[in-house]
C-alpha positions in Angstrom: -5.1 9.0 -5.8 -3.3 5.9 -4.5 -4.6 2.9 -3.7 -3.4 3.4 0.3 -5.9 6.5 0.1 -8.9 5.1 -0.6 -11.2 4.3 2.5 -12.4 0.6 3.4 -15.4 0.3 1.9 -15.3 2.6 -1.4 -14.9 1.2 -5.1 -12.8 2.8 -7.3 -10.7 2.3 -10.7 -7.4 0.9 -11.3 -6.0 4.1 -13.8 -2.5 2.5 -13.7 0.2 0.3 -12.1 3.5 2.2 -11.7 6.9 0.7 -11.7 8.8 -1.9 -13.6 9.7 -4.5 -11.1 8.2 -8.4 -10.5 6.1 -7.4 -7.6 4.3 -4.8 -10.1 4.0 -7.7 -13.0 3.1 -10.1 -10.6 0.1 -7.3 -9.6 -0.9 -7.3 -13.3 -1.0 -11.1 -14.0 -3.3 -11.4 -10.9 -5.8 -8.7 -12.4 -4.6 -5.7 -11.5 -4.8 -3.7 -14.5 -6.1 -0.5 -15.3 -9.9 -0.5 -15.9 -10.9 -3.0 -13.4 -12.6 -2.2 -10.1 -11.4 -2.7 -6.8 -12.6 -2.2 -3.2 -10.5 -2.1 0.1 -12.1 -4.6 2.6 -9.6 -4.8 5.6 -6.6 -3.2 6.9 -4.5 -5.3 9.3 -4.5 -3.9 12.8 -1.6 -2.0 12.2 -2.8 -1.2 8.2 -0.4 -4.0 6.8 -1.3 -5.8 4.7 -4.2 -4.6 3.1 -7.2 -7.0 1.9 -8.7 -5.6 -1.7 -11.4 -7.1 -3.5 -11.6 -7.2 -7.4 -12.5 -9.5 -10.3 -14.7 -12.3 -7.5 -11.6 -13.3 -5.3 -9.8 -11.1 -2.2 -6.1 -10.2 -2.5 -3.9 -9.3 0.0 -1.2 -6.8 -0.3 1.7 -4.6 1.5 1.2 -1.1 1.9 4.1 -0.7 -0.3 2.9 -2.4 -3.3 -0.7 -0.5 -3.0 1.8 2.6 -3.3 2.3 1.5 -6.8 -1.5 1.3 -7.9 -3.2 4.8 -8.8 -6.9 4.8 -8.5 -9.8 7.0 -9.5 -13.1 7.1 -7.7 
């Protein structure tokens, strides 16, 4: 499953981060690797950007790079 699946509100598992471009690194040197959990807080009012929850602090993020994260629940 993809990050932009899971509903606000449930935790889930970062399984991996797909793609090899600098907003995908950038995603890993701020913590989001696989192993770590993550929850979905907030959607914008019109879903983007997304607000998502993991390691203590809140991160906010396009739709587009959430694409790249695959999640298990």
């Amino acid at each position: 499953m993809i990050l932009t699946n899971l509903p606000i509100g449930e935790i889930a598992k970062v399984v991996s981060v797909n793609g090899n471009n600098a907003v995908t690194r950038r995603l890993m040197e701020m913590g989001v690797v696989p192993g770590v959990a993550l929850k979905i807080v907030k959607t914008a009012p019109f879903g983007d950007p997304i607000e998502v929850r993991l390691r203590g602090y809140s991160l906010a993020m396009r739709k587009s790079e959430a694409d790249s994260i695959e999640v298990s629940e």
